[in-house]
C-alpha positions as CSV (number, residue, x, y, z in Angstrom):
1,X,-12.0,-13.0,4.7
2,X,-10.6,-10.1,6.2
3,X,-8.5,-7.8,3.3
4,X,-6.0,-7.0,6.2
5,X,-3.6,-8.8,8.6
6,X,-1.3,-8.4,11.6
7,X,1.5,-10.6,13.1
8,X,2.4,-9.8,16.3
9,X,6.0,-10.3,17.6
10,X,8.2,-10.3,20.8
11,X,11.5,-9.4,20.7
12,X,12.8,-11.9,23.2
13,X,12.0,-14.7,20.5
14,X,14.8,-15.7,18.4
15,X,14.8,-14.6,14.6
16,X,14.4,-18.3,13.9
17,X,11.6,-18.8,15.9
18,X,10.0,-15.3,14.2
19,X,10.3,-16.8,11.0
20,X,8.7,-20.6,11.9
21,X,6.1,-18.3,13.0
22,X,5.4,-16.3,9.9
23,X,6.1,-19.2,7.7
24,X,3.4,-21.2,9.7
25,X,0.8,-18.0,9.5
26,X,1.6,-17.6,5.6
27,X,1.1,-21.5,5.0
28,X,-2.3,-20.9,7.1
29,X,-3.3,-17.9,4.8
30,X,-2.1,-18.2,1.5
31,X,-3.0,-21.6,-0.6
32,X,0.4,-23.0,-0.8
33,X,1.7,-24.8,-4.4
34,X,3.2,-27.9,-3.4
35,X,5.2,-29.0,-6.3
36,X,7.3,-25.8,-6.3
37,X,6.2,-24.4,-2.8
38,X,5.6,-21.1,-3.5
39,X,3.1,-19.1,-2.6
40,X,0.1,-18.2,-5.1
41,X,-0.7,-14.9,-4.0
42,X,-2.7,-13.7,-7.3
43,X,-4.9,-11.1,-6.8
44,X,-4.2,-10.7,-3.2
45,X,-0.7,-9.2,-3.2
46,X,0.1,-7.3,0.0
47,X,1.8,-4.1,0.7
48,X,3.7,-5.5,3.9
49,X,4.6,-2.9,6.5
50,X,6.1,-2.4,10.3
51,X,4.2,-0.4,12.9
52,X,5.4,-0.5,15.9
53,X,5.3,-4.2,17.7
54,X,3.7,-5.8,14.5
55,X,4.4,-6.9,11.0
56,X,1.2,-5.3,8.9
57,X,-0.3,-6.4,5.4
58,X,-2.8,-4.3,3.4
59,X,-3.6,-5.8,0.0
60,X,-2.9,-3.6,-2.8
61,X,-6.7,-3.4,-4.7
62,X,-7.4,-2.2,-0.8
63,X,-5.2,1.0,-0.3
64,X,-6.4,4.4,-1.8
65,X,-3.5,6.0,-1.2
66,X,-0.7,7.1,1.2
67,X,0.3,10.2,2.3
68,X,2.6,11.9,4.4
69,X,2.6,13.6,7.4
70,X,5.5,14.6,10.0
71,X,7.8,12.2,8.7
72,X,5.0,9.1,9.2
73,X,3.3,7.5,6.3
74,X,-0.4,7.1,6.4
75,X,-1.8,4.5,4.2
76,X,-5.6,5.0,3.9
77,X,-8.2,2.1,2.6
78,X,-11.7,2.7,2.7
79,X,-12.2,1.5,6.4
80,X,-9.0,2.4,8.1
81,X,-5.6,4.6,8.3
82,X,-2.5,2.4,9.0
83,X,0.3,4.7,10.0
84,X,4.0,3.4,9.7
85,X,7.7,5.7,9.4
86,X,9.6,5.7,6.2
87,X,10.5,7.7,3.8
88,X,7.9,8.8,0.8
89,X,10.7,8.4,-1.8
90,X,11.3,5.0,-0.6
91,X,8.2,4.0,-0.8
92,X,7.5,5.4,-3.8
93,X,10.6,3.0,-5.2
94,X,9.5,-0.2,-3.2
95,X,5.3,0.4,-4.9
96,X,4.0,-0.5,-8.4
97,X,4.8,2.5,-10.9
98,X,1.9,0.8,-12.8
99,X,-0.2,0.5,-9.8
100,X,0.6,3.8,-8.0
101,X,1.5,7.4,-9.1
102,X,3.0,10.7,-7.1
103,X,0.6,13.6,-7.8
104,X,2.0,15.3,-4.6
105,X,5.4,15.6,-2.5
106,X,3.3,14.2,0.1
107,X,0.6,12.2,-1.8
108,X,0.9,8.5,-3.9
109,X,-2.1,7.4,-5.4
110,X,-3.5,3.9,-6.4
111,X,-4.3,4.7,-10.1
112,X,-7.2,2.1,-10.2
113,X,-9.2,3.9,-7.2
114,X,-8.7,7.5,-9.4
115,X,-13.0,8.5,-10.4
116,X,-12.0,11.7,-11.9
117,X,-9.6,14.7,-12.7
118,X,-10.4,18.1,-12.4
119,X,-7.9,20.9,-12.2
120,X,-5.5,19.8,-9.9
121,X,-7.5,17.6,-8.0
122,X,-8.0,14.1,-8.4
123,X,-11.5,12.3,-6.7
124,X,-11.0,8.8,-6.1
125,X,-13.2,6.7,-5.9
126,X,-16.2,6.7,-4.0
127,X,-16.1,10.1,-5.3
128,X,-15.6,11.6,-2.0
129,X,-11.8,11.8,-1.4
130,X,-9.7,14.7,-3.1
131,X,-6.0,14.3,-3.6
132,X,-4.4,17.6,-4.3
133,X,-1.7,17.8,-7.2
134,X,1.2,19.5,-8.0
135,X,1.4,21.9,-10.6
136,X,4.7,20.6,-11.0
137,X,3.3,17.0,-11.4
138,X,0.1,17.9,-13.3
139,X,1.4,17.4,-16.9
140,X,2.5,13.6,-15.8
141,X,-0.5,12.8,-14.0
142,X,-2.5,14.1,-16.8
143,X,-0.2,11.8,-19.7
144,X,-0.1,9.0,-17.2
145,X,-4.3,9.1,-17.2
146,X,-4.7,10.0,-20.7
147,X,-6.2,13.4,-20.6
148,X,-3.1,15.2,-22.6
């Protein structure tokens, strides 16, 4: 199973037509609960995003973090860099505050991918990505992890 998908959209199709279509990719995906019909997503939550023609979803447990650059948001995962626009406050709001932490105007971090502190870096986890924080930020990030 792939840990991301895409849904591809024309604008010419009517917003009801759009949503048949997701509803029918979501009830193809997801294992659906008939008695309540909801969706049991579980583990495999999704951060859901727009780029450019398509609707995007990256689970959470998948994303490393997201950064920003020129106004566009870069969310990295081990085998690829999604880029989307919005804001990093925004998106700071819309994520997890359990899940995901700002070390860095331009950096949020997924706290269970963090290997190690050192300084003002943080390595994540394969041990080969450094995530520069702020020295305005370091006392939080150091409470937050438990090494204050």
């Amino acid at each position: 199973m792939s840990n991301y998908f895409s849904i591809s959209f024309c604008l010419d199709e009517s917003a009801e037509a759009v949503k048949q279509d997701l509803q029918n990719i979501l009830d193809a995906y997801f294992s659906v609960n008939r008695i309540s019909g909801t969706y049991r997503l579980e583990e495999d939550r999704f951060f859901m995003f727009r780029s450019k023609w398509e609707v995007r979803g990256v689970r959470y447990e998948d994303i490393l973090y997201f950064e920003c650059r020129l106004h566009r948001i870069e969310l990295h995962t081990h085998q690829e860099i999604f880029s989307f626009y919005k804001s990093m406050a925004d998106l700071e709001k819309e994520l997890d505050s359990h899940q995901f932490i700002r070390v860095h105007h331009g950096f949020l971090v997924n706290r269970r991918k963090i290997h190690s502190l050192q300084g003002t870096w943080l390595t994540l986890r394969p041990g080969k990505i450094r995530i520069p924080i702020s020295k305005s930020r370091l006392s939080l990030v150091q409470k937050i992890l438990g090494k204050k």
